[in-house]
Gaussian input, Z-matrix of N, CA and C with variables (Angstrom, degrees):
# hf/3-21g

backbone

0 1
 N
 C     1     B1
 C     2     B2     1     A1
 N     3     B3     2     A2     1     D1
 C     4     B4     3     A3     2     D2
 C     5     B5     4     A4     3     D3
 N     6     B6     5     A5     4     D4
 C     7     B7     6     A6     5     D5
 C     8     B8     7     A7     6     D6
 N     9     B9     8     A8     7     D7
 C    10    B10     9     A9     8     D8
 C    11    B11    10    A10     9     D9
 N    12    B12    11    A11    10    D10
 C    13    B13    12    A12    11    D11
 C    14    B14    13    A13    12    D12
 N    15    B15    14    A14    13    D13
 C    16    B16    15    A15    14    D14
 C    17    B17    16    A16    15    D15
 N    18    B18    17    A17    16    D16
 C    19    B19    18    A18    17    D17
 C    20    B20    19    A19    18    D18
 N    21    B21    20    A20    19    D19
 C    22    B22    21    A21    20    D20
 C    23    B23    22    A22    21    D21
 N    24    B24    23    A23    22    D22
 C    25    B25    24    A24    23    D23
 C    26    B26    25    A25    24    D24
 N    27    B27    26    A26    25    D25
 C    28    B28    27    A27    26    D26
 C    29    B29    28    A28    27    D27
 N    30    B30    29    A29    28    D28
 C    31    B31    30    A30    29    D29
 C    32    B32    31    A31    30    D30
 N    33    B33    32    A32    31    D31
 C    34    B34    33    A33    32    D32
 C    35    B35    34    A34    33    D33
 N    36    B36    35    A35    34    D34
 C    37    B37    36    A36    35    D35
 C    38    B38    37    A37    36    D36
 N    39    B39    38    A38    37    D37
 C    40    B40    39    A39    38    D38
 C    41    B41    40    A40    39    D39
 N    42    B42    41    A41    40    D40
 C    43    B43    42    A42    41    D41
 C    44    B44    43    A43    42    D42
 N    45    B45    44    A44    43    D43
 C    46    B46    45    A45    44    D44
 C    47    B47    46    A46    45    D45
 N    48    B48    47    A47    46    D46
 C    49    B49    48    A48    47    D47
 C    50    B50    49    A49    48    D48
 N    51    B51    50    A50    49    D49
 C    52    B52    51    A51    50    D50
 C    53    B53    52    A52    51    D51
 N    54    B54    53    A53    52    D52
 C    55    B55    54    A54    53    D53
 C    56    B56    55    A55    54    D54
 N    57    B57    56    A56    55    D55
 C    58    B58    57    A57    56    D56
 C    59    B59    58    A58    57    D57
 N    60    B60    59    A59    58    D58
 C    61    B61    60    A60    59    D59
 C    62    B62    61    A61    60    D60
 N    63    B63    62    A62    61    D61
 C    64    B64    63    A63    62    D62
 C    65    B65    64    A64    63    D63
 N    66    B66    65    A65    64    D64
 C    67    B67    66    A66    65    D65
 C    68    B68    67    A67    66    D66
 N    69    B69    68    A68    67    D67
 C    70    B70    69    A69    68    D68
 C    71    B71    70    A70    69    D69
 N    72    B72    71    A71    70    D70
 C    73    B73    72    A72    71    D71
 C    74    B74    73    A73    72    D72
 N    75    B75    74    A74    73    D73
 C    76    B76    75    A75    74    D74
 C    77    B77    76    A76    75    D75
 N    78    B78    77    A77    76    D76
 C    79    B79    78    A78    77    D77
 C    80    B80    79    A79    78    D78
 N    81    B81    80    A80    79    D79
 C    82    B82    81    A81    80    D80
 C    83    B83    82    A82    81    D81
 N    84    B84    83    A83    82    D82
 C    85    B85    84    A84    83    D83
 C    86    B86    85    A85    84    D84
 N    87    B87    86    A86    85    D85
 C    88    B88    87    A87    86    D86
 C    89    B89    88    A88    87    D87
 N    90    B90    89    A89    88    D88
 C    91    B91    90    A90    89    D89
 C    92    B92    91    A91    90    D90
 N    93    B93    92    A92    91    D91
 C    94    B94    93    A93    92    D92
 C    95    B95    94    A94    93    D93
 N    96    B96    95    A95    94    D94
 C    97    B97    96    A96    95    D95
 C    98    B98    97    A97    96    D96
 N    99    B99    98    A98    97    D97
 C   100   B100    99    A99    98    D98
 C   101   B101   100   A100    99    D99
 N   102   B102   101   A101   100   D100
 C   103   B103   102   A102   101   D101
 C   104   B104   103   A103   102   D102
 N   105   B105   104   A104   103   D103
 C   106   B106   105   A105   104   D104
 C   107   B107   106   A106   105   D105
 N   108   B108   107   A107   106   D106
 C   109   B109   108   A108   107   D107
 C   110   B110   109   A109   108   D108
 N   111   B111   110   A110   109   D109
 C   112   B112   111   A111   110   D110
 C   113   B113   112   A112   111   D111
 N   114   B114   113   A113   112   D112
 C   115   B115   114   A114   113   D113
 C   116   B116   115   A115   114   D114
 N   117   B117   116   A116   115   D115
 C   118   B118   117   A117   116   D116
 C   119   B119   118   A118   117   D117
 N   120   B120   119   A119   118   D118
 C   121   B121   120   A120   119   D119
 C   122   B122   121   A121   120   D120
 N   123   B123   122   A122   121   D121
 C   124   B124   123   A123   122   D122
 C   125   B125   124   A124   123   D123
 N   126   B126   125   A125   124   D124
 C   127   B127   126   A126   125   D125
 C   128   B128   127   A127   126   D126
 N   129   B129   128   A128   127   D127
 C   130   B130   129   A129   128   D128
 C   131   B131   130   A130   129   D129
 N   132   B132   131   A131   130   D130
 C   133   B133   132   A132   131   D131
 C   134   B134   133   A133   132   D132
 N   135   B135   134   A134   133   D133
 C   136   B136   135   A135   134   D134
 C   137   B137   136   A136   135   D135
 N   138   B138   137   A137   136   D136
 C   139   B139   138   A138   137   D137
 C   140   B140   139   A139   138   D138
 N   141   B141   140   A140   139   D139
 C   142   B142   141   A141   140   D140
 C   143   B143   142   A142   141   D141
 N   144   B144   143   A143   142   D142
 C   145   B145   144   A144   143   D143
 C   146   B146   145   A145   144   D144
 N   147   B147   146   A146   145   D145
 C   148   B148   147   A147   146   D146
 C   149   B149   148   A148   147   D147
 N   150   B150   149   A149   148   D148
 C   151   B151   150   A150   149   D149
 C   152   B152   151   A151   150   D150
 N   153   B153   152   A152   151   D151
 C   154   B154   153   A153   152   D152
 C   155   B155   154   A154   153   D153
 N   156   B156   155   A155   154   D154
 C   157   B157   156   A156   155   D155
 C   158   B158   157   A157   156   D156
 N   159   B159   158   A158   157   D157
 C   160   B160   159   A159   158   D158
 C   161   B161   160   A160   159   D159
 N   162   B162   161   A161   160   D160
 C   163   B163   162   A162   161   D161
 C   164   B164   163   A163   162   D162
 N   165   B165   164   A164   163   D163
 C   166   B166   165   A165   164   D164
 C   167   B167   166   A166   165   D165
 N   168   B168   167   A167   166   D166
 C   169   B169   168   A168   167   D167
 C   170   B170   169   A169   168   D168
 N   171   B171   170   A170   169   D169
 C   172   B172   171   A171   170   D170
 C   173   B173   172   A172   171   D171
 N   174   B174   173   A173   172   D172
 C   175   B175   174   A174   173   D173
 C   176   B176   175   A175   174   D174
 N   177   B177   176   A176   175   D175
 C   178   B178   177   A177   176   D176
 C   179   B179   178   A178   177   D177
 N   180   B180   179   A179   178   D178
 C   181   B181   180   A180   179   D179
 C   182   B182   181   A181   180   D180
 N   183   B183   182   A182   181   D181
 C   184   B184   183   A183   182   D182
 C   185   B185   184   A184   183   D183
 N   186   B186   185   A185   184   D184
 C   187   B187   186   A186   185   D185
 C   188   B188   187   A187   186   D186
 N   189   B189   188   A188   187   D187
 C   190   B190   189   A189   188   D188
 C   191   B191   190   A190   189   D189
 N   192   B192   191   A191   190   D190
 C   193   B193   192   A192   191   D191
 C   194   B194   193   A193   192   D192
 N   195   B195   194   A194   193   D193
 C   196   B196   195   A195   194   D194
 C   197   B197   196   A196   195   D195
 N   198   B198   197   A197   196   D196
 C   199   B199   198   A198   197   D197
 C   200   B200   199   A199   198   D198
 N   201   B201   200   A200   199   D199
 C   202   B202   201   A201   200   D200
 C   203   B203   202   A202   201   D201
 N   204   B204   203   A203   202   D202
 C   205   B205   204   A204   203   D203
 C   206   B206   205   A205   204   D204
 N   207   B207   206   A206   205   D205
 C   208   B208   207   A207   206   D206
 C   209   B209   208   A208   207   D207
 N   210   B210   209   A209   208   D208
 C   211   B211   210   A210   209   D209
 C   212   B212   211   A211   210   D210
 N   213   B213   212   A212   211   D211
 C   214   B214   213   A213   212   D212
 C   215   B215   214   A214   213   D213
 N   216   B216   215   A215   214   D214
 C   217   B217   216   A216   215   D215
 C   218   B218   217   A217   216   D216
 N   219   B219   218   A218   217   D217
 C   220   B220   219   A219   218   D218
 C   221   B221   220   A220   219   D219
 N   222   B222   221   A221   220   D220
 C   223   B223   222   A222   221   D221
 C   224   B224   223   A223   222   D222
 N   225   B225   224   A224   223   D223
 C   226   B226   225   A225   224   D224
 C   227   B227   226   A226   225   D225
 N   228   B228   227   A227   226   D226
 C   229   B229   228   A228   227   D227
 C   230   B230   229   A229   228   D228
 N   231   B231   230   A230   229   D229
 C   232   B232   231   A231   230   D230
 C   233   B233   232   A232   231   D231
 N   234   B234   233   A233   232   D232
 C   235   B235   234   A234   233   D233
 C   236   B236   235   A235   234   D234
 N   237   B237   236   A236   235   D235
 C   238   B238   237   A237   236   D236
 C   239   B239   238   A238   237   D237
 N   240   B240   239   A239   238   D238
 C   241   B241   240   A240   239   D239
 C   242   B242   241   A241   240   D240
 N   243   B243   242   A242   241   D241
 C   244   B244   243   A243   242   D242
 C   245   B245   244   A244   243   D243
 N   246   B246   245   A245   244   D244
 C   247   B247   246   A246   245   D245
 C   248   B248   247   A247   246   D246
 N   249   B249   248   A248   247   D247
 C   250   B250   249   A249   248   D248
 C   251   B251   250   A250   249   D249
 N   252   B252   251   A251   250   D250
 C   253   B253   252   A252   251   D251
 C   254   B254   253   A253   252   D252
 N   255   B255   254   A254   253   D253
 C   256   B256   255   A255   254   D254
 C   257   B257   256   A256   255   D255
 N   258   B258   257   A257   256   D256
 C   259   B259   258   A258   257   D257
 C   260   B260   259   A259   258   D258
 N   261   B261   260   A260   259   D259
 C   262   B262   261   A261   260   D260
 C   263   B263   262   A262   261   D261
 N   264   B264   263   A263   262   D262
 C   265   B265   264   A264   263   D263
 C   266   B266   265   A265   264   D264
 N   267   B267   266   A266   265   D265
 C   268   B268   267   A267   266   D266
 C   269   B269   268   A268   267   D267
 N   270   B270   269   A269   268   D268
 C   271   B271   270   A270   269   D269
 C   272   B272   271   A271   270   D270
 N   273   B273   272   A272   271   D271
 C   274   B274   273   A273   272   D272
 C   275   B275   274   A274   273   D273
 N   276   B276   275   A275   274   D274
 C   277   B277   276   A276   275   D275
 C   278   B278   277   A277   276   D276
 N   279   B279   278   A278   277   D277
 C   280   B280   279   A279   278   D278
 C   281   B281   280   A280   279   D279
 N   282   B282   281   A281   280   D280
 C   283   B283   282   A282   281   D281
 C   284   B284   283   A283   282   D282
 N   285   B285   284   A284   283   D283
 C   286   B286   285   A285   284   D284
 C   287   B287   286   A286   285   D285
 N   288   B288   287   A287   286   D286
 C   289   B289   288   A288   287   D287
 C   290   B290   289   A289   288   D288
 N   291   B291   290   A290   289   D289
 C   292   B292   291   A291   290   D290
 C   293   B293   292   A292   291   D291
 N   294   B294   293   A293   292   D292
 C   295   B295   294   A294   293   D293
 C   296   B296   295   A295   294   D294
 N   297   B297   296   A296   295   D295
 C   298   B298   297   A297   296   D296
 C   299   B299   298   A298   297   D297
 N   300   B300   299   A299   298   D298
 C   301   B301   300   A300   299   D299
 C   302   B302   301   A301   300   D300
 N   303   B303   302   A302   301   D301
 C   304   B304   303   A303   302   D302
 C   305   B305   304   A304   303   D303

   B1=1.4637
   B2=1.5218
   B3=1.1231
   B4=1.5948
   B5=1.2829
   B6=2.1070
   B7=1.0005
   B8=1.7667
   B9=1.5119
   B10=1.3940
   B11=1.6272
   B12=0.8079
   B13=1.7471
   B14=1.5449
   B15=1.5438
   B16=1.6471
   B17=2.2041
   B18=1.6720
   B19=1.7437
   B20=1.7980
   B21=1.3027
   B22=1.6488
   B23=1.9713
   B24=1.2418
   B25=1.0161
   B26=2.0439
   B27=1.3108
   B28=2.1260
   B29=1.3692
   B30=1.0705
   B31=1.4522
   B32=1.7386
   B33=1.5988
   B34=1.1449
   B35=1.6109
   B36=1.4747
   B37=2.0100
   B38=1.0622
   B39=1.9012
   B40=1.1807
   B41=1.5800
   B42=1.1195
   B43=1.8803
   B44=1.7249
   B45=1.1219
   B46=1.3035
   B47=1.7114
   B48=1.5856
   B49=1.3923
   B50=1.1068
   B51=1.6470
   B52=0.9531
   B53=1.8993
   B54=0.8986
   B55=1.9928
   B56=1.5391
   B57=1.1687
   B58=1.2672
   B59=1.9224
   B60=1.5436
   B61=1.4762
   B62=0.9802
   B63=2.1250
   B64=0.7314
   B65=1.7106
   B66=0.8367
   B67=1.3364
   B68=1.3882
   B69=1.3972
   B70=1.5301
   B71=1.6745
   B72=1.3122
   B73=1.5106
   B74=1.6099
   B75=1.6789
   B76=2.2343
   B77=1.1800
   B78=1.5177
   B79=1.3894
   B80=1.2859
   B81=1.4572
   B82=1.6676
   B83=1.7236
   B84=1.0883
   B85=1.5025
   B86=2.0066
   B87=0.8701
   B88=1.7676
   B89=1.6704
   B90=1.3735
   B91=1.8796
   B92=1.7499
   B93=1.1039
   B94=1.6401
   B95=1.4902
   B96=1.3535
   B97=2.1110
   B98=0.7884
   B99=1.7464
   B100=1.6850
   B101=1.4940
   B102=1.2450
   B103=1.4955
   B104=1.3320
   B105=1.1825
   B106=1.9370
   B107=1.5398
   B108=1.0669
   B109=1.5089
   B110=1.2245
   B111=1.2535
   B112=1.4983
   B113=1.5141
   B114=1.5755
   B115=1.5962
   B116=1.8136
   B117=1.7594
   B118=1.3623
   B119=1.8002
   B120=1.0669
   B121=1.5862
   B122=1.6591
   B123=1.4839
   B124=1.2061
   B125=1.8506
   B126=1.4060
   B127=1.3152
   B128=1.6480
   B129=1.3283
   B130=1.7256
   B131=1.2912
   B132=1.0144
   B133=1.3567
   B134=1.2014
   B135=1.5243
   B136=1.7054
   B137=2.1425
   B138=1.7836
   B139=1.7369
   B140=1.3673
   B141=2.0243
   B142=1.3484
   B143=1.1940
   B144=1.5453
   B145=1.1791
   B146=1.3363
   B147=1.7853
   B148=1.3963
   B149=1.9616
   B150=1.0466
   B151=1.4491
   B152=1.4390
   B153=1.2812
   B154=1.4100
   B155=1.6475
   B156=0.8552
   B157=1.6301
   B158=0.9921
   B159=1.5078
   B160=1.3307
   B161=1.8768
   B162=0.7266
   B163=1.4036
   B164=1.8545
   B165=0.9559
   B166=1.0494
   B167=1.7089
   B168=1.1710
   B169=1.2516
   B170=1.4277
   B171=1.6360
   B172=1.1885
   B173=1.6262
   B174=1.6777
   B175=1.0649
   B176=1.2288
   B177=1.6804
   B178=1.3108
   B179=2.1016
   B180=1.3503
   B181=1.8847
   B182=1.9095
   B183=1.6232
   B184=1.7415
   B185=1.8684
   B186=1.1762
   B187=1.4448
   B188=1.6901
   B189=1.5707
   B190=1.7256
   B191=1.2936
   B192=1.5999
   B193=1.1250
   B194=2.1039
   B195=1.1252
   B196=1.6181
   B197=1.6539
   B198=1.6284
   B199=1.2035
   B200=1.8687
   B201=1.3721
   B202=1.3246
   B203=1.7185
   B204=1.0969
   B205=1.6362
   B206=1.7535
   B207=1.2608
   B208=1.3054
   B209=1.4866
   B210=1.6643
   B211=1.1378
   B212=1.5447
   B213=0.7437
   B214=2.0026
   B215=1.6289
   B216=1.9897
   B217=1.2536
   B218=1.1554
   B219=1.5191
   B220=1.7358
   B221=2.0355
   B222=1.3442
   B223=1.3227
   B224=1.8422
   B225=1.6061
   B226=1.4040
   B227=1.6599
   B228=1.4369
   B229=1.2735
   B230=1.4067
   B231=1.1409
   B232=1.0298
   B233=1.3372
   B234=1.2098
   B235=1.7555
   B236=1.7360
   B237=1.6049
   B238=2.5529
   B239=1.6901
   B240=1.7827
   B241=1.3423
   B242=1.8668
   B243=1.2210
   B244=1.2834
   B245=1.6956
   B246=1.6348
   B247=1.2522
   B248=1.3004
   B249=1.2059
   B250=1.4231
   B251=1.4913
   B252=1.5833
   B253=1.8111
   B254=0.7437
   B255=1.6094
   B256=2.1026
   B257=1.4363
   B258=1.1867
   B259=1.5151
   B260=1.8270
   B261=1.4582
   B262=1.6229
   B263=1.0211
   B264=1.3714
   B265=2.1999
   B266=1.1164
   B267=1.9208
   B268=1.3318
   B269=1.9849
   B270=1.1056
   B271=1.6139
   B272=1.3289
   B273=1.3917
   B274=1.1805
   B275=1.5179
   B276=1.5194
   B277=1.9980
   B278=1.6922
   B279=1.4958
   B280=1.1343
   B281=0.9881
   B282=1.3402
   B283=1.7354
   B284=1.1973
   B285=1.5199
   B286=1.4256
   B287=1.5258
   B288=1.6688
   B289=1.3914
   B290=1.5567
   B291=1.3352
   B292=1.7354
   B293=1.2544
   B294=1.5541
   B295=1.3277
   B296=1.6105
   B297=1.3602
   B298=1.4211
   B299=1.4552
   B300=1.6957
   B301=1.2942
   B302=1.1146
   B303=0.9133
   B304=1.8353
   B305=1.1455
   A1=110.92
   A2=126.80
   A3=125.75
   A4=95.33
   A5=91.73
   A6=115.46
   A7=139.96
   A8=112.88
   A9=128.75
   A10=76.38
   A11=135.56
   A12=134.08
   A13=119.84
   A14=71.56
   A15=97.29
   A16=115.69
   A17=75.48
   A18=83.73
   A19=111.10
   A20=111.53
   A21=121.25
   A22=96.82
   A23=102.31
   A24=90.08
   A25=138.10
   A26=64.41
   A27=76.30
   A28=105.07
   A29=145.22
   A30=144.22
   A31=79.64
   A32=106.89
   A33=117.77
   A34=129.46
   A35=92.56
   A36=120.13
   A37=89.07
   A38=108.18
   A39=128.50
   A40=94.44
   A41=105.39
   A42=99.46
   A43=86.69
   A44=126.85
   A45=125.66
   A46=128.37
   A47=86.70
   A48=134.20
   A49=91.37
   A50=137.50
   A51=133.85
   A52=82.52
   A53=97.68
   A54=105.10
   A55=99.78
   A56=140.63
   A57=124.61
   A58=115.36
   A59=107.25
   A60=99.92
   A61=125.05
   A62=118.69
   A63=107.98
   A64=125.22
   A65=128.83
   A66=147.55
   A67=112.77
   A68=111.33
   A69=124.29
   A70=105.88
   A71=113.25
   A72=134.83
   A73=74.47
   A74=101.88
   A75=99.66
   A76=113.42
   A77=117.91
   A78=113.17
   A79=133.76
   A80=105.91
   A81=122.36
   A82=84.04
   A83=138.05
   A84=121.49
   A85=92.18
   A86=117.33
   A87=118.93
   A88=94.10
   A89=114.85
   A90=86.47
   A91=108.81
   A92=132.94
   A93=123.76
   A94=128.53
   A95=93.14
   A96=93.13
   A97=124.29
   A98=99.34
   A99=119.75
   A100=115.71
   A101=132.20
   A102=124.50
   A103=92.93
   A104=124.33
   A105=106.77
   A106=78.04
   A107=151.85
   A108=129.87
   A109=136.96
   A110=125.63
   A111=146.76
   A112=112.66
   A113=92.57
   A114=119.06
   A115=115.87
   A116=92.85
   A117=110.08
   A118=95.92
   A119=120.41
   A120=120.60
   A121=103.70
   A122=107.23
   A123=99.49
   A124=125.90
   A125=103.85
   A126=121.17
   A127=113.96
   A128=109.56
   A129=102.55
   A130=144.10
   A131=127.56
   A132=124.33
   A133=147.63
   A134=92.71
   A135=99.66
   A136=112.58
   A137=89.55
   A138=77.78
   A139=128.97
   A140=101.01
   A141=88.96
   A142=117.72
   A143=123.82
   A144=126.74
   A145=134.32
   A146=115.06
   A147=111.61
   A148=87.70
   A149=123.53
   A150=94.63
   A151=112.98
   A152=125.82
   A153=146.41
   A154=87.93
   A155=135.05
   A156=131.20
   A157=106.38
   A158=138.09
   A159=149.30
   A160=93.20
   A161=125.52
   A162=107.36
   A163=92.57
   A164=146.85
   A165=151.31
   A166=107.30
   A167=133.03
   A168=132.55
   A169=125.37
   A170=92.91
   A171=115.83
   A172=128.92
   A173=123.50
   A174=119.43
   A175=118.89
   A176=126.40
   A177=97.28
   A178=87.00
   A179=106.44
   A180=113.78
   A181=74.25
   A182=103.92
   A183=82.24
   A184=128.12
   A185=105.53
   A186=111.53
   A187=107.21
   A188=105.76
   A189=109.15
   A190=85.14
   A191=133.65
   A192=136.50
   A193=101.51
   A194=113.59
   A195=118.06
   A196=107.86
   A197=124.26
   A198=109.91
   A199=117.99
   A200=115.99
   A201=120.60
   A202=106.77
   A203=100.07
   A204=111.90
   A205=108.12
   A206=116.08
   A207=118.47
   A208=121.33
   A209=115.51
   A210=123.98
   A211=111.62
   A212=130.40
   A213=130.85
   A214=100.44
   A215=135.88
   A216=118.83
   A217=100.81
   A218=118.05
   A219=119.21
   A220=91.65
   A221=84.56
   A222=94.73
   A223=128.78
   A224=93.99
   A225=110.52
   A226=114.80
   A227=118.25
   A228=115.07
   A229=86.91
   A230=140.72
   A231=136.08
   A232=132.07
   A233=137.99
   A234=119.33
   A235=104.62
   A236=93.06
   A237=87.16
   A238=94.48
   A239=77.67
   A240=121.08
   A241=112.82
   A242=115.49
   A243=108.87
   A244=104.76
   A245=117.51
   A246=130.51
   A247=86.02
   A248=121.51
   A249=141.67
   A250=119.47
   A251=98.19
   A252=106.38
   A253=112.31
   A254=127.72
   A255=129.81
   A256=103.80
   A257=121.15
   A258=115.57
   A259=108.17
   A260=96.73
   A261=112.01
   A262=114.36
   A263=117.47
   A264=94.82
   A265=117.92
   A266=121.76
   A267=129.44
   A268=80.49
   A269=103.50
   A270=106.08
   A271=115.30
   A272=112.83
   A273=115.71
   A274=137.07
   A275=84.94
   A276=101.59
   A277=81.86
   A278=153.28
   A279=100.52
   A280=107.44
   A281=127.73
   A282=134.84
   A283=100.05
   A284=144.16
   A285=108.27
   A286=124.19
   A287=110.50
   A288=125.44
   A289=100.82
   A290=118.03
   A291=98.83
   A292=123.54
   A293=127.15
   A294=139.09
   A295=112.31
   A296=102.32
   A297=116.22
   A298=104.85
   A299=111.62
   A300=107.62
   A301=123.90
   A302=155.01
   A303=161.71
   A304=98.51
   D1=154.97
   D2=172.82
   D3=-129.74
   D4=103.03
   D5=157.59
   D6=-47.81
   D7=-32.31
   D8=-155.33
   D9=-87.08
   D10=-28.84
   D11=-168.96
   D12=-58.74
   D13=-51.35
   D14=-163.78
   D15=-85.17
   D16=-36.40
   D17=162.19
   D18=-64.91
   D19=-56.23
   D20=170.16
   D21=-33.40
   D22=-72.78
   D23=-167.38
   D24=-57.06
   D25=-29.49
   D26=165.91
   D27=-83.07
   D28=2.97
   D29=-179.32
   D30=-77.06
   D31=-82.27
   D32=-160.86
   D33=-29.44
   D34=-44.87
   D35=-164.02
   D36=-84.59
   D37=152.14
   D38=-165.62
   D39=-89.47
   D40=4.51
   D41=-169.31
   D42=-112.69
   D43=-11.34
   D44=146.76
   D45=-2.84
   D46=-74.17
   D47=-174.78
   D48=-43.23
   D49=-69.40
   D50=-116.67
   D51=-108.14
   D52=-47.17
   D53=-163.91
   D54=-88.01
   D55=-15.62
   D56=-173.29
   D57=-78.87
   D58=-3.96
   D59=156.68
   D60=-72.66
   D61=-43.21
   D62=179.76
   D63=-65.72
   D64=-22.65
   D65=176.00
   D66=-48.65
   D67=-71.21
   D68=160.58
   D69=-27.30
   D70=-67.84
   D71=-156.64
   D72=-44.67
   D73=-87.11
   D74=-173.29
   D75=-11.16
   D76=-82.05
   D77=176.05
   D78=-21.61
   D79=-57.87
   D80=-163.41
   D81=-73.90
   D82=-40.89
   D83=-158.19
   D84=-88.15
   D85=-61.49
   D86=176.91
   D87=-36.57
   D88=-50.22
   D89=-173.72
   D90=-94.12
   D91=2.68
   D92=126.36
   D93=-31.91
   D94=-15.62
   D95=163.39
   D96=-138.31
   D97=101.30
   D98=176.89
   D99=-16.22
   D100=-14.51
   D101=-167.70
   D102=-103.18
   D103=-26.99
   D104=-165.64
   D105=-93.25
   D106=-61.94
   D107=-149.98
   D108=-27.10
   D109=-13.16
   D110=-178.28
   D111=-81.54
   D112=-60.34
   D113=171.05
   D114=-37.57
   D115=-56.13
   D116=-164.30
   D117=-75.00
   D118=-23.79
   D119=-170.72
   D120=-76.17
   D121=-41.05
   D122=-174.19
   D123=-79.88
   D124=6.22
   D125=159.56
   D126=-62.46
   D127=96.87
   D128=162.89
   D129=-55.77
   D130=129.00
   D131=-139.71
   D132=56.49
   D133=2.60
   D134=-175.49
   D135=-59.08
   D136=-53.19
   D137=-175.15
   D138=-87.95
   D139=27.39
   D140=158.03
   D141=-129.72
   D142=22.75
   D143=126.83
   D144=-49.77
   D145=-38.81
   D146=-171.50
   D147=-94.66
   D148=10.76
   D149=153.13
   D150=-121.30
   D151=46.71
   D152=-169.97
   D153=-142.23
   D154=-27.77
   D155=169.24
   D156=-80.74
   D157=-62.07
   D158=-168.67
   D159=-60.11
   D160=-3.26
   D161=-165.15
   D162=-133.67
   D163=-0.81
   D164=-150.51
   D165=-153.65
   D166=-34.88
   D167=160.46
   D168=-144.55
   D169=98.16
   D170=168.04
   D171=-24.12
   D172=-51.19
   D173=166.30
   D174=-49.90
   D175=-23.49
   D176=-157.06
   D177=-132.62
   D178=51.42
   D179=-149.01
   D180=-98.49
   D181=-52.89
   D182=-170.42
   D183=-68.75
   D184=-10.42
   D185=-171.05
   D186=-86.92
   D187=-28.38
   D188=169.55
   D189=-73.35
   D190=-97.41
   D191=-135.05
   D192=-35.57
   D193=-71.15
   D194=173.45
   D195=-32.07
   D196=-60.34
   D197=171.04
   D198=-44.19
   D199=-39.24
   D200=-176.77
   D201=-55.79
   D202=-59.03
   D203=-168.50
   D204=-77.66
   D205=2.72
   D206=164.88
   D207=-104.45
   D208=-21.23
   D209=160.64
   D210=-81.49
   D211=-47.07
   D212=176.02
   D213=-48.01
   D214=-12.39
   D215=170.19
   D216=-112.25
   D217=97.10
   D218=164.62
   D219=-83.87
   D220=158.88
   D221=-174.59
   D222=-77.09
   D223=-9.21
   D224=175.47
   D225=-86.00
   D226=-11.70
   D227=178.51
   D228=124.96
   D229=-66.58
   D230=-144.72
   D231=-82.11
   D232=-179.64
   D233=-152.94
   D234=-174.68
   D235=142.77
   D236=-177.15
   D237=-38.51
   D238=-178.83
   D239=154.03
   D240=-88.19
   D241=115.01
   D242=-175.63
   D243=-79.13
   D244=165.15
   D245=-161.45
   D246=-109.29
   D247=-176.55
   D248=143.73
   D249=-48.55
   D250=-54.59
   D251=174.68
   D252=-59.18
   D253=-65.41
   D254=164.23
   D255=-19.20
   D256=-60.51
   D257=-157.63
   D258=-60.66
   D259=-54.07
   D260=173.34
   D261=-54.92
   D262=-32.44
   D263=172.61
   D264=-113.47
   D265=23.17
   D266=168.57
   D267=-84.97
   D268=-72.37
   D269=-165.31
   D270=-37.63
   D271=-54.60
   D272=148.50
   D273=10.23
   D274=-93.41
   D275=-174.21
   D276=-73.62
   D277=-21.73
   D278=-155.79
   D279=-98.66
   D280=5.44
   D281=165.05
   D282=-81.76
   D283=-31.92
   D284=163.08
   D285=-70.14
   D286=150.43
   D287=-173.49
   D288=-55.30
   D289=-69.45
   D290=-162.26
   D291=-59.26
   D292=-3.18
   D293=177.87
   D294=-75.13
   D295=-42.58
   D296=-164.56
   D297=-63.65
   D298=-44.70
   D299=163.92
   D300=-75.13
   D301=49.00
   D302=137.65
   D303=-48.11

């Protein structure tokens, strides 16, 4: 499937709105297991859609941001290349208050 497509595209659609938490939520729970994280990384465009979500819809800002910070710990040490967007909605959430407390 091409995810970055399909996230793009729920950004856009007004039914977006409504399903793009749940969407996030998938994500954020699939990279809760160390085994798909690799999988999910090697999707193009995937993590800069979910930091184009996180930064663009609030309902669904904590379930990207957590997918983000669950993909950045592969278990070998190693971790993406961050984008420009990655960077902007890590910095982002961490100037907001309820983030900071995590």
């Amino acid at each position: 499937p091409d995810y970055p497509r399909l996230l793009r595209a729920l950004l856009r659609s007004p039914a977006g709105n409504r399903a793009f938490p749940h969407v996030a939520a998938v994500l954020r729970e699939q990279s809760d297991v160390p085994a798909n994280r690799r999988a999910l990384l090697l999707f193009p465009g995937l993590l800069n859609s979910l930091g184009l979500v996180s930064l663009e819809r609030e309902a669904a800002r904590g379930e990207a941001l957590e997918a983000l910070r669950n993909l950045a710990d592969l278990d070998d040490g190693s971790t993406f290349l961050a984008t420009e967007i990655i960077f902007t909605a890590l910095a982002t959430a961490a100037a907001l208050p309820e983030e900071k407390d995590r």
